[in-house]
C-alpha positions as CSV (number, residue, x, y, z in Angstrom):
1,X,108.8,115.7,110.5
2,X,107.9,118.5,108.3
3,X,105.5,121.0,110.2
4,X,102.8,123.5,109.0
5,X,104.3,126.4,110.0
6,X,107.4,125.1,108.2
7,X,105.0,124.3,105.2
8,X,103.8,128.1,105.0
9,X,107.3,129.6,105.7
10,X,108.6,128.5,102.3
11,X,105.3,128.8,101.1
12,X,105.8,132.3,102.0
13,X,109.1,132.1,100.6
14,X,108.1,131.6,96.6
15,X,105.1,134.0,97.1
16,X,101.7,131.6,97.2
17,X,99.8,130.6,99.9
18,X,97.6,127.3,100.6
19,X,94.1,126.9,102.3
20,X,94.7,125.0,106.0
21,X,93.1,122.1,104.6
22,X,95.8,122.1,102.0
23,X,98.7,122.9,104.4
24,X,97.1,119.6,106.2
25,X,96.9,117.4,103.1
26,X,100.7,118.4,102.1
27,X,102.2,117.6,105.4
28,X,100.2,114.5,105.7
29,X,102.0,113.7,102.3
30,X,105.7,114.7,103.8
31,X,105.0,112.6,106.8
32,X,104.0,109.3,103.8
33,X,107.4,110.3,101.9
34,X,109.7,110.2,105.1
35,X,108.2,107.0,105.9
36,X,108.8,105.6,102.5
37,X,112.3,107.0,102.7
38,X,112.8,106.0,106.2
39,X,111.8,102.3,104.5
40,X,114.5,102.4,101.8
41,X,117.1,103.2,103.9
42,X,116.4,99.8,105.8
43,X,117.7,98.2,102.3
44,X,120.5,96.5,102.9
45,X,123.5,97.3,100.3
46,X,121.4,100.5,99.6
47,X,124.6,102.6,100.2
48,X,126.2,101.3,97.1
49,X,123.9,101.6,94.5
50,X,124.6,104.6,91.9
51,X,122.1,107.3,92.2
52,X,119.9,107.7,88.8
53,X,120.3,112.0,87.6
54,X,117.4,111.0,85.2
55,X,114.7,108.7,85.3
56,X,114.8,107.2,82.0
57,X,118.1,105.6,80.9
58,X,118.9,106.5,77.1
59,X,121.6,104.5,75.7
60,X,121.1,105.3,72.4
61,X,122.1,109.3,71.9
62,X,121.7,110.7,67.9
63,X,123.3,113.2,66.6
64,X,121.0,116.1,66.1
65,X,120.5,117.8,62.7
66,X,120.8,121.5,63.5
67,X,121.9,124.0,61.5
68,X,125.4,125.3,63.0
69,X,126.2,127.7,60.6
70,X,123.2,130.0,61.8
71,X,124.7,132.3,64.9
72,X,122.4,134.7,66.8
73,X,123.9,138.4,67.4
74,X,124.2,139.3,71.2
75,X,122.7,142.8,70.2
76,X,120.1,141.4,68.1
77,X,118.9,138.7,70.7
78,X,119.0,141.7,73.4
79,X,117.0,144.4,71.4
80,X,113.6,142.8,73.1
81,X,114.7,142.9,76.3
82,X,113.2,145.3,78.9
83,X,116.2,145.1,80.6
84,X,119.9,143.8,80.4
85,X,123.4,143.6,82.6
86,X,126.6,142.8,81.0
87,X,124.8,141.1,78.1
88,X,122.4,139.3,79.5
89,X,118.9,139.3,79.8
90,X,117.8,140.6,83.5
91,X,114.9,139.4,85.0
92,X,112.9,140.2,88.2
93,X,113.7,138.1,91.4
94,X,111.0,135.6,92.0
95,X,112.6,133.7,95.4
96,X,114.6,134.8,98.5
């Protein structure tokens, strides 16, 4: 069971913060998904089907057309940046 005070804990944790009526409506919607989960685990032979990585099979993969004579600088691409580390674009940390 996911709990409201464990709802606004990682709320808290990527910096936003819900109404209670929206902490309410979220966990009403955790406790729906367990129970659907809870419900596909009753499958029998569930245990040996092969878990999907993306929801659309594509069995037909093209070539693309891209230029690959056409190479970037690492000194060009980093003269925008505000600031870099071991050439590499550094960026503020957004999550614990």
């Amino acid at each position: 069971m996911i709990t409201k005070e464990a709802l606004k804990k990682y709320a808290n944790l990527l910096m936003f913060d819900m109404s209670d009526l929206e902490y309410q409506t979220l966990e009403e919607e955790f406790a729906i998904i367990l129970k659907q989960m809870a419900l596909i685990g009753k499958i029998e032979g569930i245990e040996n089907v092969k878990p999907m990585h993306f929801p659309i099979i594509n069995y037909q993969v093209l070539p693309r057309d891209d230029d690959k004579t056409f190479n970037l600088d690492v000194n060009d691409v980093l003269l925008n940046a505000k600031e870099t580390s071991a050439n590499q674009v550094k960026v503020p940390k957004v999550v614990e």
